[in-house]
NUTOR-598046 format. One record per residue: residue number from 1; x, y, z of N, C-alpha, C in turn. Coordinates in pm, whole numbers, padded with zeros to 5 digits. Example, Ala and Ser with C-alpha at 12.3 -4.5 7.8 and 13.67 -1.06 7.14 Angstrom:
REM NUTOR-598046
{node 1,{01319,-00569,00780},{01230,-00450,00780},{01320,-00330,00780}}
{node 2,{01285,-00225,00708},{01367,-00106,00714},{01290,00003,00787}}
//
This chain:
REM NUTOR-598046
{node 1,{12986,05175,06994},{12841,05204,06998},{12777,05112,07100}}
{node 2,{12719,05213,07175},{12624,05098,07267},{12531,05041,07217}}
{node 3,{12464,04907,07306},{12363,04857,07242},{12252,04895,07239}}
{node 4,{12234,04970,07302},{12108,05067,07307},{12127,05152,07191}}
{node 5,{12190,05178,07160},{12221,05312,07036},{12143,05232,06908}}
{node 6,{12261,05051,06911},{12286,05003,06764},{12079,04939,06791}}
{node 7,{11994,04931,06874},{11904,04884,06881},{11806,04991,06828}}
{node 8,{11843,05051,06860},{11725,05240,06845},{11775,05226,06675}}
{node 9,{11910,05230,06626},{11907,05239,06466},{11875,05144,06363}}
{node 10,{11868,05019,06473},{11809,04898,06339},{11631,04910,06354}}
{node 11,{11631,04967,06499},{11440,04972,06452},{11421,05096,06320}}
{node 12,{11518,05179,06318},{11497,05285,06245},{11497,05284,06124}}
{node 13,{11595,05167,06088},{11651,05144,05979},{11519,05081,05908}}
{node 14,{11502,04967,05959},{11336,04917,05931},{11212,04978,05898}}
{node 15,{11247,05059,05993},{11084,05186,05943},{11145,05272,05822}}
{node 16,{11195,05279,05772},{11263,05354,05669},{11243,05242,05530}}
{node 17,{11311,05129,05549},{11277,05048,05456},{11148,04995,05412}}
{node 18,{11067,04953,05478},{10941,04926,05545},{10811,04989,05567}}
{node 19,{10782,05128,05457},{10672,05174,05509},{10558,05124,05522}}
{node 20,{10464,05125,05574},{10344,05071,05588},{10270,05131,05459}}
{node 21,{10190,04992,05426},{10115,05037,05272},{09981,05112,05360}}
{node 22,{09980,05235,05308},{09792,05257,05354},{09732,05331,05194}}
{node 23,{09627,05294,05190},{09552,05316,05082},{09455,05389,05064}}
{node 24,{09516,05540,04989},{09391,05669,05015},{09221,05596,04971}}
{node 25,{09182,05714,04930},{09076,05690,04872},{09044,05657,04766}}
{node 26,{09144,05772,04698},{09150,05765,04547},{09161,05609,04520}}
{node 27,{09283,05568,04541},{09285,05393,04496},{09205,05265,04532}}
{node 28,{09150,05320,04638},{09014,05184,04677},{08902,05240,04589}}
{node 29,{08892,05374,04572},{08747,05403,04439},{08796,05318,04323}}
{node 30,{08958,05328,04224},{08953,05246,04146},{08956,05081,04135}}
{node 31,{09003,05053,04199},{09027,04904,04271},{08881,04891,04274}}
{node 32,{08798,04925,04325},{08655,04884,04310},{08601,04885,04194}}
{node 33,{08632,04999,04144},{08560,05009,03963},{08600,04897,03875}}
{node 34,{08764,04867,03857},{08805,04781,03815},{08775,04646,03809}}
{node 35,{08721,04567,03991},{08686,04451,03995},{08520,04476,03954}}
{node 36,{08455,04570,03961},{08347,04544,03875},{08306,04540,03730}}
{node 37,{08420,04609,03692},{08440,04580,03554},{08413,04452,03451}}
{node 38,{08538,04366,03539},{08550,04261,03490},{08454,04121,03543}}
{node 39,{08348,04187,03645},{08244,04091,03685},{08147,04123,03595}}
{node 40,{08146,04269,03561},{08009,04285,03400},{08027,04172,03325}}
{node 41,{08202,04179,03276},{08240,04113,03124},{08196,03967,03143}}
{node 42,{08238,03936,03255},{08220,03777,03282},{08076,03749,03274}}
{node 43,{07988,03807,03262},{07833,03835,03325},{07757,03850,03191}}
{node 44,{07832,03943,03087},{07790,03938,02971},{07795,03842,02879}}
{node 45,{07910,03771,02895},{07947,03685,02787},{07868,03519,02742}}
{node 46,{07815,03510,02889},{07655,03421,02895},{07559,03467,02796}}
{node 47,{07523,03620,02880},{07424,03648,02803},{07432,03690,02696}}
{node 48,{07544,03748,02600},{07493,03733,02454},{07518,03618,02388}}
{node 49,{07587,03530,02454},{07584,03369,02388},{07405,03335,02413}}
{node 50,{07325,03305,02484},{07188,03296,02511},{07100,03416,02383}}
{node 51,{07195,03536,02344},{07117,03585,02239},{07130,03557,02130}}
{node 52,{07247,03467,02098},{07301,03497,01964},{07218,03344,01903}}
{node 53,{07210,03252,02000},{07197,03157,01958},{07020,03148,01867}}
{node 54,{06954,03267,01934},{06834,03252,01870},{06847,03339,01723}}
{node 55,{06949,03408,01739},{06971,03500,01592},{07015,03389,01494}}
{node 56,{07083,03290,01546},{07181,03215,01453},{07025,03111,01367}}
{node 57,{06939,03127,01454},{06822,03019,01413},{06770,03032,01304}}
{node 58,{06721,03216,01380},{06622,03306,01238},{06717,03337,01145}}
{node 59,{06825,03338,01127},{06912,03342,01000},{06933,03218,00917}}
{node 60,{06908,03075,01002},{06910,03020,00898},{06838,02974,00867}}
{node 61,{06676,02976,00908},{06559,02999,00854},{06522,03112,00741}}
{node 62,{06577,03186,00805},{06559,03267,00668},{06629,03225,00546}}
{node 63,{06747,03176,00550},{06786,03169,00421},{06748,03009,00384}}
{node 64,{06692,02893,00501},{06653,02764,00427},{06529,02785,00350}}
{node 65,{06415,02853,00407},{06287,02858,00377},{06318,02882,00237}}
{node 66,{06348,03007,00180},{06409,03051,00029},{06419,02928,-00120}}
{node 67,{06522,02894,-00018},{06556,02738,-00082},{06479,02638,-00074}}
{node 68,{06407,02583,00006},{06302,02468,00048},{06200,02503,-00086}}
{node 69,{06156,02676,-00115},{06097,02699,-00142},{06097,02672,-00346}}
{node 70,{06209,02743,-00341},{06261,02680,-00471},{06298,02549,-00513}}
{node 71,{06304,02475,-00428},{06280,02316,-00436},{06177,02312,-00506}}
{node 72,{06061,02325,-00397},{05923,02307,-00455},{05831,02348,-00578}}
{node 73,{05919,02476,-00611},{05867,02509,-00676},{05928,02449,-00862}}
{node 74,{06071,02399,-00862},{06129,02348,-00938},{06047,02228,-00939}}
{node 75,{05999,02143,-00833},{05944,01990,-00852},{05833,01971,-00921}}
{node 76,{05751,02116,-00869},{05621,02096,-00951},{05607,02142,-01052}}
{node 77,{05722,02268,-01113},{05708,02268,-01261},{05772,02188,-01308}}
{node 78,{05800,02069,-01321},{05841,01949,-01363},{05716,01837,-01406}}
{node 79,{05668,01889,-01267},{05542,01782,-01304},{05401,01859,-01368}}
{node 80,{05416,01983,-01422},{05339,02051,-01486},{05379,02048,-01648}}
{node 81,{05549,02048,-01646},{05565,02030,-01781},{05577,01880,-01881}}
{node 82,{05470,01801,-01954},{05405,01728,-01952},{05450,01725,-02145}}
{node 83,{05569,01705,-02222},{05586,01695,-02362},{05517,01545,-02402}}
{node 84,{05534,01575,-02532},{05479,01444,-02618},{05591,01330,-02577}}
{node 85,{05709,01404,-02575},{05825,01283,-02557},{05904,01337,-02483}}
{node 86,{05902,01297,-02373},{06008,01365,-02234},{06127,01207,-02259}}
{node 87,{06219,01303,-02267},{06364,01232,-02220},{06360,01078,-02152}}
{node 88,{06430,00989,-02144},{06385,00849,-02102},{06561,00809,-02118}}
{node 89,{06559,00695,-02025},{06661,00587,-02044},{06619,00514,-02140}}
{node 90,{06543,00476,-02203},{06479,00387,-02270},{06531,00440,-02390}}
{node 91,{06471,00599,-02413},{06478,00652,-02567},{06633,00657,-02564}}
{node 92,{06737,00660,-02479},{06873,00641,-02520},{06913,00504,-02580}}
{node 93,{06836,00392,-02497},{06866,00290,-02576},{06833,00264,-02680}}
{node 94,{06694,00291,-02742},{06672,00308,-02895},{06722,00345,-02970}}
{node 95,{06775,00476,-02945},{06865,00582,-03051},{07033,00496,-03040}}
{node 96,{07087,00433,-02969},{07198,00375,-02941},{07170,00223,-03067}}
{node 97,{07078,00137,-03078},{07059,00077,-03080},{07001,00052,-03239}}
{node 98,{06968,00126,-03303},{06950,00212,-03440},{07092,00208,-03510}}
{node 99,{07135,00301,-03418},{07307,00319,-03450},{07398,00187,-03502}}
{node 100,{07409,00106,-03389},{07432,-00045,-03359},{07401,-00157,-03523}}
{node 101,{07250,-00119,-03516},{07220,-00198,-03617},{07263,-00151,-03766}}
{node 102,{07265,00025,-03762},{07367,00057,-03920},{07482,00046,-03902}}
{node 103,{07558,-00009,-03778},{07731,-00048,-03763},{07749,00102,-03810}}
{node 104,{07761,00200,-03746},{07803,00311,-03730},{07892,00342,-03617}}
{node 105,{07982,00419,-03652},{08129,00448,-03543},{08066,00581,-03455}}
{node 106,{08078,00589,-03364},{08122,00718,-03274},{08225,00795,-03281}}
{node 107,{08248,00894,-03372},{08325,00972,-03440},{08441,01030,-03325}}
{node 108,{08502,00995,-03306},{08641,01011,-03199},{08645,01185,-03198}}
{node 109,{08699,01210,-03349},{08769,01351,-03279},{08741,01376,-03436}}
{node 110,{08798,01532,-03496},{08788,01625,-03597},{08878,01553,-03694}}
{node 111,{08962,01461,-03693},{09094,01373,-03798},{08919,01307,-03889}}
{node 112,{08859,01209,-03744},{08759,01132,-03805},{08651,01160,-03886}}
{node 113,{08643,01323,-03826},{08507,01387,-03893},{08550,01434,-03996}}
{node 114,{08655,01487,-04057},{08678,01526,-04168},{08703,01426,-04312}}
{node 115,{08734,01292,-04225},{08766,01135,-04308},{08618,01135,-04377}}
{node 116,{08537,01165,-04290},{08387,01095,-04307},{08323,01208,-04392}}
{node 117,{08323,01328,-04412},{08303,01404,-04456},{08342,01432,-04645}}
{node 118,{08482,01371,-04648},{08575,01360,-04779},{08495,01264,-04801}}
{node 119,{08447,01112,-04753},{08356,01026,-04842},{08243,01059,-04844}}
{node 120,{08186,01162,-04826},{08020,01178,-04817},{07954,01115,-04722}}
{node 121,{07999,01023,-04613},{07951,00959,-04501},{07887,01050,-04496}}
{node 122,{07906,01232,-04465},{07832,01269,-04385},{07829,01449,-04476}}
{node 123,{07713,01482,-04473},{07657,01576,-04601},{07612,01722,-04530}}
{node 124,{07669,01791,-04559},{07643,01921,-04483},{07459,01970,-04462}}
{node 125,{07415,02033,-04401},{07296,02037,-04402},{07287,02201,-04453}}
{node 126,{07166,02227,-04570},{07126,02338,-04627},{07101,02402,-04569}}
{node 127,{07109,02588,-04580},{07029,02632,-04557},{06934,02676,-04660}}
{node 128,{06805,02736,-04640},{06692,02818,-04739},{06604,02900,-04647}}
{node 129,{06521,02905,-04726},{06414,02994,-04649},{06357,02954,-04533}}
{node 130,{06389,02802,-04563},{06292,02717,-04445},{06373,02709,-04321}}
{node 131,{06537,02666,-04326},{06615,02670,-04258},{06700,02707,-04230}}
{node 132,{06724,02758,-04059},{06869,02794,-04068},{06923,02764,-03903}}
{node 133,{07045,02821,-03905},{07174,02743,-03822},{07173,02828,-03695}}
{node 134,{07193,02787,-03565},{07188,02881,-03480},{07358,02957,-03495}}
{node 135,{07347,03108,-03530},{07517,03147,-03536},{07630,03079,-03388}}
{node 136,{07595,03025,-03326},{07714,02975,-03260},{07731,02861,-03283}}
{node 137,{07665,02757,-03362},{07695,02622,-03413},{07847,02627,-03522}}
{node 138,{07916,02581,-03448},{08041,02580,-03544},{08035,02541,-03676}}
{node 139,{08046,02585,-03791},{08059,02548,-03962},{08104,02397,-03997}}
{node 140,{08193,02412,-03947},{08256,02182,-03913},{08145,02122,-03865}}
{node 141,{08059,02158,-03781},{08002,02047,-03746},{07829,02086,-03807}}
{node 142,{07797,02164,-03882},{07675,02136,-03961},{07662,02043,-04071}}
{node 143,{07724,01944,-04019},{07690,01813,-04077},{07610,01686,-04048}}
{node 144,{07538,01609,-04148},{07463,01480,-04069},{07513,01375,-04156}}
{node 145,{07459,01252,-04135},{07452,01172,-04209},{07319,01201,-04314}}
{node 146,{07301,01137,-04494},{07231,01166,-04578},{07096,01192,-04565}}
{node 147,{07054,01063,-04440},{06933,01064,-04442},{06844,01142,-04357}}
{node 148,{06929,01183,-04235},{06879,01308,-04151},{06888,01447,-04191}}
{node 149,{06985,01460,-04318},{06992,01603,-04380},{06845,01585,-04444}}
{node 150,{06821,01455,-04508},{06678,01460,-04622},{06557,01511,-04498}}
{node 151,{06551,01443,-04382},{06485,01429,-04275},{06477,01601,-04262}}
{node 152,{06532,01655,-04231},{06580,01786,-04160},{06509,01898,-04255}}
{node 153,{06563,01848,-04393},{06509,01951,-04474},{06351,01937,-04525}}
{node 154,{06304,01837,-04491},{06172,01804,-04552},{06065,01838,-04427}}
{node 155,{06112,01874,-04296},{06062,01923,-04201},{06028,02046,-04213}}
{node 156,{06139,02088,-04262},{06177,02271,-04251},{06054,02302,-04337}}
{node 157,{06074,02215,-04443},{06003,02274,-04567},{05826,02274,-04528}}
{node 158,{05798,02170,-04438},{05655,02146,-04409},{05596,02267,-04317}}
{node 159,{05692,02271,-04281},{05703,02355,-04130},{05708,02492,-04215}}
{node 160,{05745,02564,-04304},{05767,02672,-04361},{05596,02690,-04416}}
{node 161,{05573,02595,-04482},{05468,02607,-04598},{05355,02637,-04488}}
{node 162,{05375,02575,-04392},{05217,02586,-04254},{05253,02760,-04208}}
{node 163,{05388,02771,-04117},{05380,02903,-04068},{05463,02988,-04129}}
{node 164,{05511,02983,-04216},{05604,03096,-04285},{05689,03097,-04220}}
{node 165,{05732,03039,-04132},{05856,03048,-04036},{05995,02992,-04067}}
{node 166,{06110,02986,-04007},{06217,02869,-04036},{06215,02821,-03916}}
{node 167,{06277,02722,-03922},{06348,02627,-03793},{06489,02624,-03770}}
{node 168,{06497,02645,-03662},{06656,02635,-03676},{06710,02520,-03599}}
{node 169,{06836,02496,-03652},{06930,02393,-03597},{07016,02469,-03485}}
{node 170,{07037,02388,-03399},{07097,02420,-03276},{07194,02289,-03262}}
{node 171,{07179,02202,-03304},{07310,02102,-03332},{07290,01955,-03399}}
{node 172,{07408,01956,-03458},{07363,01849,-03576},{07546,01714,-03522}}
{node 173,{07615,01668,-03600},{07700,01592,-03530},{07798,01651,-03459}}
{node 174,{07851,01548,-03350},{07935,01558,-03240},{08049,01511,-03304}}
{node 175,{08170,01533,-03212},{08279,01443,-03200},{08291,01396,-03049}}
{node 176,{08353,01261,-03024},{08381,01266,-02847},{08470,01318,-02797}}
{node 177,{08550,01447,-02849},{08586,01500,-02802},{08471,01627,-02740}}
{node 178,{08402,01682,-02842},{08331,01778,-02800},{08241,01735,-02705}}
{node 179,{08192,01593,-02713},{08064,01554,-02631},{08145,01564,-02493}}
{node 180,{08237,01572,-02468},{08306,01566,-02285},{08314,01665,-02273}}
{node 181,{08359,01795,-02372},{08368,01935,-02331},{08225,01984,-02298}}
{node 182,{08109,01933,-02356},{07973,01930,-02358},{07939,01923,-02219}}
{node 183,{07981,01795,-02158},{07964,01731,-02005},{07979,01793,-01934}}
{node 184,{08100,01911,-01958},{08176,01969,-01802},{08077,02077,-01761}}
{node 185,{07981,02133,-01824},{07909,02229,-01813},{07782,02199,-01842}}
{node 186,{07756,02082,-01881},{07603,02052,-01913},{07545,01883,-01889}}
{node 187,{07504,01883,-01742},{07523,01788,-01640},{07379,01686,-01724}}
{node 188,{07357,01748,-01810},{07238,01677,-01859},{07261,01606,-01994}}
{node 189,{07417,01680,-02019},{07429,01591,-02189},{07465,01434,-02136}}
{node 190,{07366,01357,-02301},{07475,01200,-02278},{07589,01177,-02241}}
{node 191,{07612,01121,-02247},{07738,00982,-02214},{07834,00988,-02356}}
{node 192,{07945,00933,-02368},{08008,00974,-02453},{08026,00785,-02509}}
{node 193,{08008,00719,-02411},{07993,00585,-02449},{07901,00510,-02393}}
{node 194,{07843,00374,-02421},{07768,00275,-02327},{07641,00290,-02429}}
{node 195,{07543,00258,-02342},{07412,00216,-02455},{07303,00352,-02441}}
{node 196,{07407,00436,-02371},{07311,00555,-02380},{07415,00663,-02379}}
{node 197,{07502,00626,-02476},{07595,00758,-02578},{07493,00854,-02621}}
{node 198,{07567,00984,-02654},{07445,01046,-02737},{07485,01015,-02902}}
{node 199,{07372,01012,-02981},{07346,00976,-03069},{07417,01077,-03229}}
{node 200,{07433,01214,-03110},{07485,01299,-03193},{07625,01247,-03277}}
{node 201,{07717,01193,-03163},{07839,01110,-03227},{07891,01022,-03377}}
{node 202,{07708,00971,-03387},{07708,00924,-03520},{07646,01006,-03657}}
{node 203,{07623,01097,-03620},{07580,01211,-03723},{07441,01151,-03760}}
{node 204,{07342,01119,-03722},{07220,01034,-03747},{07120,01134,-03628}}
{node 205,{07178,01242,-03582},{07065,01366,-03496},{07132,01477,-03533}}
{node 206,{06960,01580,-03470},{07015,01693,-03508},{06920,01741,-03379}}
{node 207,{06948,01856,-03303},{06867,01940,-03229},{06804,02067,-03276}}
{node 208,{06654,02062,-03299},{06599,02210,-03364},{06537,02262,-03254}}
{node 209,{06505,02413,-03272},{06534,02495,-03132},{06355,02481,-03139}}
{node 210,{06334,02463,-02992},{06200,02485,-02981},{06112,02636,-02878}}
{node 211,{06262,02667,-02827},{06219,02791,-02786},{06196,02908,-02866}}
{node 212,{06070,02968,-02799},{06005,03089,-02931},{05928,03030,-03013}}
{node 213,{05858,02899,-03025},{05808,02844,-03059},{05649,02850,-03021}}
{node 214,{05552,02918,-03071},{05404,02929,-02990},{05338,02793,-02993}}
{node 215,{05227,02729,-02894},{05184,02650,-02869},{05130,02563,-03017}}
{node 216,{05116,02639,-03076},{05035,02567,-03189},{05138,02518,-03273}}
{node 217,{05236,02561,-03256},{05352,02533,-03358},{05400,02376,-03319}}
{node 218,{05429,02393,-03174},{05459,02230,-03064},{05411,02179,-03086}}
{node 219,{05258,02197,-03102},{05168,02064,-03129},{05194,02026,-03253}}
{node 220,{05176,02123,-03348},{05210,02057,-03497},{05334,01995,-03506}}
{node 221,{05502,02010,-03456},{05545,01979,-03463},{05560,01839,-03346}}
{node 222,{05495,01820,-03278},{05491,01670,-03183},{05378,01602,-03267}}
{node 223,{05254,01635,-03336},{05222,01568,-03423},{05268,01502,-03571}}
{node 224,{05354,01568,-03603},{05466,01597,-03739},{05555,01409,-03634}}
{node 225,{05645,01428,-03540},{05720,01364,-03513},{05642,01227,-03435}}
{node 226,{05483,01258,-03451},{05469,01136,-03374},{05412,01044,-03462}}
{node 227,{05372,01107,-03634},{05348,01012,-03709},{05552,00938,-03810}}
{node 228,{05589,01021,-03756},{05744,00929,-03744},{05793,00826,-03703}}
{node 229,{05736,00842,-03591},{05816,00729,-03472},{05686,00650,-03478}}
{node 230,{05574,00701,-03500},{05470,00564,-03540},{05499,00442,-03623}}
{node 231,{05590,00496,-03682},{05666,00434,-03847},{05782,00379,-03851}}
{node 232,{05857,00434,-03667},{05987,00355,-03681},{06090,00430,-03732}}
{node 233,{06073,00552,-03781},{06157,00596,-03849},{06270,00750,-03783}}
{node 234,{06200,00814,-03694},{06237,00878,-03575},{06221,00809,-03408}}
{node 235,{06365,00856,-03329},{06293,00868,-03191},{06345,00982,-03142}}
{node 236,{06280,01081,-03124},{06274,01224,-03081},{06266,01254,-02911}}
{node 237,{06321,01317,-02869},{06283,01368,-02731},{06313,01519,-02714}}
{node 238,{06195,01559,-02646},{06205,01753,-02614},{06264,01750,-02456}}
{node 239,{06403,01799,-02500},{06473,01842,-02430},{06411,01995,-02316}}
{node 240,{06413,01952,-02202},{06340,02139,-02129},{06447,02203,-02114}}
{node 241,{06583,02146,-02070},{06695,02268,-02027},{06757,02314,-02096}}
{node 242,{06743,02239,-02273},{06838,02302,-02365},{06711,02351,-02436}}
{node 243,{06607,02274,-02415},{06493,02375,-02507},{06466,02332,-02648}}
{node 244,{06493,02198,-02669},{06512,02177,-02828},{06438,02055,-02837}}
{node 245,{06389,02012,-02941},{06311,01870,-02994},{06500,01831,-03035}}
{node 246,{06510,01697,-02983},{06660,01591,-03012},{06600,01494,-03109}}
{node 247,{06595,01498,-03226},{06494,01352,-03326},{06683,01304,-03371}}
{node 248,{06637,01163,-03350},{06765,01097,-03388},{06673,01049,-03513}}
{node 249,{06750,01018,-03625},{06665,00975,-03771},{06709,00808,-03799}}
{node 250,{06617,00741,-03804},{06682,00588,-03850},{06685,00560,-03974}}
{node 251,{06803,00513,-04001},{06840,00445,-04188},{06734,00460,-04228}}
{node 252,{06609,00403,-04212},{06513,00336,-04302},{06455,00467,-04324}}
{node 253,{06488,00617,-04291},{06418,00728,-04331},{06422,00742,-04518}}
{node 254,{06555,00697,-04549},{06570,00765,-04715},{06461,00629,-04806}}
{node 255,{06459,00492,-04725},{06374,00430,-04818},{06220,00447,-04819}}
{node 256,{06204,00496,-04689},{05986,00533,-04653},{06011,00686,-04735}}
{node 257,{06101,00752,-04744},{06105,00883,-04835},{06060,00858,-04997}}
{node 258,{06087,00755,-05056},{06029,00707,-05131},{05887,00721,-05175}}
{node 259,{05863,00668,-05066},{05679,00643,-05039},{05624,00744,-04978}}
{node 260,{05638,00864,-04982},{05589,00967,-04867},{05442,01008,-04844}}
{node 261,{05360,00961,-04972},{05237,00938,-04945},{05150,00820,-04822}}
{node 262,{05246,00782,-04773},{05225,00719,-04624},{05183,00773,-04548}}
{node 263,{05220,00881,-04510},{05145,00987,-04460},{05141,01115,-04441}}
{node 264,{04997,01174,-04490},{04950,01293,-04497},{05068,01420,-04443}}
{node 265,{05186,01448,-04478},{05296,01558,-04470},{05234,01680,-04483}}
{node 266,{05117,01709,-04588},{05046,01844,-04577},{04948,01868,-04490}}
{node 267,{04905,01738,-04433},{04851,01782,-04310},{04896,01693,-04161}}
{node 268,{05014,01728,-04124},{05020,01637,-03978},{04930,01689,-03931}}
{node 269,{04839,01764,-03887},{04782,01803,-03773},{04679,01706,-03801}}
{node 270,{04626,01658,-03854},{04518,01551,-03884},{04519,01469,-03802}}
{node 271,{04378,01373,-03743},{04374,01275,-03620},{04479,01188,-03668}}
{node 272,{04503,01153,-03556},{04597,01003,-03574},{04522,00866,-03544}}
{node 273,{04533,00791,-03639},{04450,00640,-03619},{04540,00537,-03644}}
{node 274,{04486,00424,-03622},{04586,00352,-03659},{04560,00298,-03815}}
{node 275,{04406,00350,-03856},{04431,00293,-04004},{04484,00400,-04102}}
{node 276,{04492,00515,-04055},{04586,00616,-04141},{04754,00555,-04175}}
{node 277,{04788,00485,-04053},{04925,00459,-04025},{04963,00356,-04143}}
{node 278,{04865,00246,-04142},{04884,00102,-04195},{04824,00085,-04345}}
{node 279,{04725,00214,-04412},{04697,00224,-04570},{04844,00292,-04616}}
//
């Protein structure tokens, strides 16, 4: 082969291998669509970040305001609801301290409550016309110590003769076992120990329900309990979230029971003085 021949077939060979790229129309129309495509996406993704961020605002304005709102409105019915005896650190230490001085135990568990029960430590509380038990109060534990059953029932009875009504018990002694099962769900019960245990432990309280109770009834009964504790002989507090008057009863209730002409029982609603208190 000449070299002229083998020169003419390697250019040939080349153009054969080698075509030249040319690019109709069709493919520069998509090639264009395509790179604008992806200059939108890039283009968008600013701008709904710049939108979202004001949505993210009014959403959680909307749902703080709600709440802020119920704040406020929880704070000030707090400071609207205004009892004879609102709850206190103080009244825990009294009722603790009562306890203390009759050397009374904090009843551990159901072994103890049933010990105390076989000696009469602790005396089931009646029912009658005047009183009765809320049905989910367990049967074991409608018990008190003597002098808060006397306490309990001589209420009912006052309380019956004024409105024809009963009172009911909503809880009378604890064990510390129950008072912790109490805790896990009710961020407001006592302490199960320290100087502000609840009082229930020693069977010396009882809780009567004050919800459904009409205004006139509260007053008579915060007048009823405030010539008590005038005397030393109750310290009571009205519970708002469970809804109940808590009167813890002190020893010295069964010996002023004695004397009950101390004061006027057929009429608490009568002024309170201090020389009513002290004849």
């Amino acid at each position: 082969m000449s070299v002229a021949a083998l020169s003419h077939w390697t250019d040939h060979s080349r153009s054969v291998e080698s075509p030249p790229v040319v690019c109709t129309p069709y493919q520069k129309e998509v090639s264009h669509f395509v790179k604008r495509n992806i200059q939108r996406k890039f283009l968008l993704f600013p701008l709904l970040a710049c939108l979202c961020v004001p949505l993210l605002g009014v959403t959680t304005t909307a749902i703080s305001r709600p709440l802020r709102h119920k704040r406020r409105f929880h704070f000030l019915s707090w400071l609207h609801w205004r009892p004879m005896f609102r709850p206190s650190h103080e009244s825990l230490i009294l009722q603790n301290a009562e306890i203390d001085r009759l050397e009374l135990p904090r009843i551990q568990d159901d072994d103890e409550l049933e010990a105390l029960k076989a000696s009469q430590a602790l005396l089931p509380i009646r029912t009658s016309e005047s009183l009765r038990f809320d049905p989910r109060l367990d049967p074991s534990r409608r018990f008190s110590r003597p002098w808060t059953r006397d306490f309990t029932e001589d209420l009912g009875q006052a309380f019956y003769r004024r409105f024809h009504q009963q009172i009911q018990v909503n809880s009378a002694v604890r064990t510390v076992k129950v008072q912790k099962k109490l805790r896990r769900h009710n961020r407001n019960a006592a302490p199960c120990d320290g100087d502000t245990a609840s009082s229930h432990l020693a069977g010396v309280t009882v809780d009567l329900q004050r919800r459904g109770m009409s205004k006139e009834q509260i007053r008579w009964m915060e007048h009823y309990l405030f010539y008590m504790k005038a005397l030393g002989l109750v310290e009571p507090e009205e519970e708002r979230h469970q809804v109940v008057f808590h009167i813890m009863v002190s020893g010295r209730y069964a010996e002023w029971r004695l004397t009950e002409d101390l004061v006027p029982m057929e009429h608490p609603d009568a002024p309170v003085t201090a020389l009513s208190l002290n004849n």
